[in-house]
C-alpha positions in Angstrom: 48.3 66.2 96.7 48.0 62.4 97.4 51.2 60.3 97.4 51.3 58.9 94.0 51.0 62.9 92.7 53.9 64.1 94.9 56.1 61.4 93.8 55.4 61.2 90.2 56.2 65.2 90.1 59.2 64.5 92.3 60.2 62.1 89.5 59.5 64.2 86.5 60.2 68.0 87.5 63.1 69.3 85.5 66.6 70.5 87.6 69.7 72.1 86.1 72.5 73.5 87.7 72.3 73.9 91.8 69.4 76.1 92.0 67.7 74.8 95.2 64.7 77.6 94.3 62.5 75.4 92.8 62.1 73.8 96.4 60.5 77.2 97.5 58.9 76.9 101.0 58.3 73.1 100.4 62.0 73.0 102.3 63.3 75.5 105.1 66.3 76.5 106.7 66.8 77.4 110.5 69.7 79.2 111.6 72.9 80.3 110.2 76.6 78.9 110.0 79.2 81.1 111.5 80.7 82.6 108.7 79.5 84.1 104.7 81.2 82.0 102.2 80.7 84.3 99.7 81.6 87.6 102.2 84.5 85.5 102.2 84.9 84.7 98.8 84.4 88.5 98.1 87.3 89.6 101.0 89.6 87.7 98.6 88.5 88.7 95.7 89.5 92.1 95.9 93.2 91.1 95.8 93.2 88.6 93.2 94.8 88.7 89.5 93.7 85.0 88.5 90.4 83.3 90.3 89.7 79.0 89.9 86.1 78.0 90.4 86.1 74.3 91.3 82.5 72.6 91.0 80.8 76.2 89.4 77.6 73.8 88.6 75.5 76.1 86.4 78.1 79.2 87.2 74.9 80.8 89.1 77.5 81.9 92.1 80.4 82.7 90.3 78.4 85.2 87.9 77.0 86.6 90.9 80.1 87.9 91.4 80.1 90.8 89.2 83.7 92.0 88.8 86.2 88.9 88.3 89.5 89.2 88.4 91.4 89.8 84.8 91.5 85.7 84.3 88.8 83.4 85.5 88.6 79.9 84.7 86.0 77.3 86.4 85.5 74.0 86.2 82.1 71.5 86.3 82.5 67.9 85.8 79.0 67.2 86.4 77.8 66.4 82.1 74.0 68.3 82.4 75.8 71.1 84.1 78.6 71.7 81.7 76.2 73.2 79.1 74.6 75.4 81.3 77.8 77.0 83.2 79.4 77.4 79.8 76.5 79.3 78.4 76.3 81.5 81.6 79.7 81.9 82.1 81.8 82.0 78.5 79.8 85.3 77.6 81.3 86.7 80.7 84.9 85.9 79.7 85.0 82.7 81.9 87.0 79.5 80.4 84.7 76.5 81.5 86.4 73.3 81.5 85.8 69.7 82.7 88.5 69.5 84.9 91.8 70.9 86.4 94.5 69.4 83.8 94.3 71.8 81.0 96.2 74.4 83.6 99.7 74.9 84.1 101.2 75.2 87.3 101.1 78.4 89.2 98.3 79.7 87.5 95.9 80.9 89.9 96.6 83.0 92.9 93.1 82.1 94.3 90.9 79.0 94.3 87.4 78.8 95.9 85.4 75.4 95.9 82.2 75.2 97.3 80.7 71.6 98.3 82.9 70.4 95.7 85.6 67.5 95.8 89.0 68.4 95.2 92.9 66.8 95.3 95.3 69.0 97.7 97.9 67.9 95.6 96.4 69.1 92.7 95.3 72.8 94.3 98.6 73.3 95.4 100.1 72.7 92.1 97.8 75.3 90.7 98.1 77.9 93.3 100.8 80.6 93.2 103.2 80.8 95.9 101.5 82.1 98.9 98.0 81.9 96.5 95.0 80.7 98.7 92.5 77.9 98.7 88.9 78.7 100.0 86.4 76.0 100.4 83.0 75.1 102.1 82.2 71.7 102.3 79.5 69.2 103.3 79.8 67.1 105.7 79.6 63.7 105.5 76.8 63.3 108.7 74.9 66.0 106.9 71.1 65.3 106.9 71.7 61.9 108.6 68.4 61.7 109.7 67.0 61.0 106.5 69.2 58.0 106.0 67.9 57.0 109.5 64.1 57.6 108.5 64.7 55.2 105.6 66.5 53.0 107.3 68.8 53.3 104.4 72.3 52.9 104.4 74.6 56.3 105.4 76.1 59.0 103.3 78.3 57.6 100.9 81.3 59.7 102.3 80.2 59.5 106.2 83.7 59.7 107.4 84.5 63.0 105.7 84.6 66.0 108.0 87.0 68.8 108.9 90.1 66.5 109.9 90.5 64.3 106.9 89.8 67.5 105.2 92.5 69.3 106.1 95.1 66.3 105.1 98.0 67.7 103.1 97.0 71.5 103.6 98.5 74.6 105.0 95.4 75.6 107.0 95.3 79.0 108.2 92.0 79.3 109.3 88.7 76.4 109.3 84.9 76.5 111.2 82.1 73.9 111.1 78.8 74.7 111.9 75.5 73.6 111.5 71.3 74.7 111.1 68.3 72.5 110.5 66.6 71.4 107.2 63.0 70.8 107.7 61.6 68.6 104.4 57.5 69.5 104.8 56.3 67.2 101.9 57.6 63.7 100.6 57.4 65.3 97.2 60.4 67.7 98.0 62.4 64.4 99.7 61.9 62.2 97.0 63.4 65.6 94.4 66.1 66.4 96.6 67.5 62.8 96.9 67.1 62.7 93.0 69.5 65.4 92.7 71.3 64.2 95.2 72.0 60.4 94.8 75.0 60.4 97.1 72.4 61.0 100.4 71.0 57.6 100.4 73.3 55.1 98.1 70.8 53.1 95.4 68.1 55.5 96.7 64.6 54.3 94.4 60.8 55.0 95.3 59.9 51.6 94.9 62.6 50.0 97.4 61.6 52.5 100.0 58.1 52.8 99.3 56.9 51.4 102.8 59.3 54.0 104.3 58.1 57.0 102.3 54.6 56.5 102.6 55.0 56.1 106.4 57.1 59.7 106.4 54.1 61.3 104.1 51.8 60.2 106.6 53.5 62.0 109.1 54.1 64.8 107.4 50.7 64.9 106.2 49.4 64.8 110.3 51.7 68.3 110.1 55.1 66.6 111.4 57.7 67.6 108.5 61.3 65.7 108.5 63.9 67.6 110.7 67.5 67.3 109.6 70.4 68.4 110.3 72.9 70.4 107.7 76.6 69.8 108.5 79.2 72.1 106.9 82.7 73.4 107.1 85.1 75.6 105.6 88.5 76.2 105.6 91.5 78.8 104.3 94.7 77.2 103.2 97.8 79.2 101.6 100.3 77.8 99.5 103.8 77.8 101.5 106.5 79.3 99.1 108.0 76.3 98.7 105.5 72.7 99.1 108.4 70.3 98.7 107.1 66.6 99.5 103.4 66.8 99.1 101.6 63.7 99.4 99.1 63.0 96.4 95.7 61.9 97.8 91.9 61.8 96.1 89.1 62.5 98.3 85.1 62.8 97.4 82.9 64.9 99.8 79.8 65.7 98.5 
């Protein structure tokens, strides 16, 4: 397809939830990070009696899971993905909700969050003594080179990596790793920086029109975009007694 095609489906091709399929081989992944999240996620799983989904999106990874522990709530405060989590997730005896506050304290003895933000404060609160907090997260150099190939401005949250991360938590265990995204046609840029906004701040075809077209010309001369994915994780447990917690509010994407 010509540039005007690839962008006007970029523009117009439905998205719900965090299902990166519709990409197919129009983006690829080289390498591996250093540990399974969801191996992980599943290690844990096996001992817990109440399980808090932070960021489900549609609920596509927490219904993978199969057999949930006796209580299961999530949470999704992105509005198109509400819906679509609570239809996916409700029938399976999830509670869905918008945010953390409807729980008391102590409620969960385990709390997984992938690439979502989260308030230490606020995990602890809900955790069970000793209960554990599981996270992956995105980096905030991740894909940097497509800021740089725009010449756009960086990552809204550039700063955040595994150090600020790990403010206010009792961290037992934390990895970073990396593996190369590789963006073949302008089509599947322009999509993925639709869905997500938080890559290149104010991002709009027409501003960086000059840019994009120079980028599908290489790609088109069979020299696809090269990025780099930047991720961490991290285990924290709750000590049995978190007296003088600091309150801070942090975004990663």
């Amino acid at each position: 397809m010509d540039y005007e095609a690839l962008i006007h489906e970029a523009l117009t091709t439905p998205f719900e939830g965090w299902d990166f399929s519709v990409f197919g081989d129009r983006v690829t992944y080289d390498g591996t990070l250093p540990w399974d999240y969801e191996r992980l996620v599943r290690d844990h799983l096996a001992h817990a009696k109440a399980l808090l989904d932070l960021g489900t999106g549609g609920g596509e990874f927490l219904s993978s899971l199969a057999l949930l522990p006796p209580r299961t709530a999530a949470t999704e405060a992105h509005p198109p993905n509400l819906p679509l989590a609570r239809a996916r997730l409700e029938p399976l005896g999830v509670a869905v909700t918008e945010d953390t506050r409807p729980f008391p304290d102590a409620s969960f003895d385990l709390i997984i969050n992938r690439h979502d933000s989260y308030d230490p404060h606020e995990s602890n609160r809900l955790l069970t003594p000793g209960g554990t907090f599981l996270t992956q997260q995105v980096g905030g150099r991740d894909l940097e080179e497509i800021n740089a190939a725009l010449g756009g401005p960086p990552h809204e949250d550039h700063s955040w990596n595994l150090d600020t991360a790990t403010t206010d938590l009792n961290v037992t265990w934390s990895q970073e790793g990396s593996f190369t995204t590789t963006f073949h046609d302008i089509g599947a840029l322009v999509l993925f920086l639709r869905v997500i906004p938080w890559q290149v701040p104010n991002f709009d075809v027409h501003t960086y029109e000059p840019r994009l077209r120079a980028l599908h010309d290489a790609m088109k001369r069979g020299h696809p975009l090269h990025t780099t994915a930047h991720r961490f994780a991290l285990l924290a447990r709750k000590r049995p007694f978190d007296a003088d917690e600091r309150t801070i509010r942090v975004f990663p994407k």
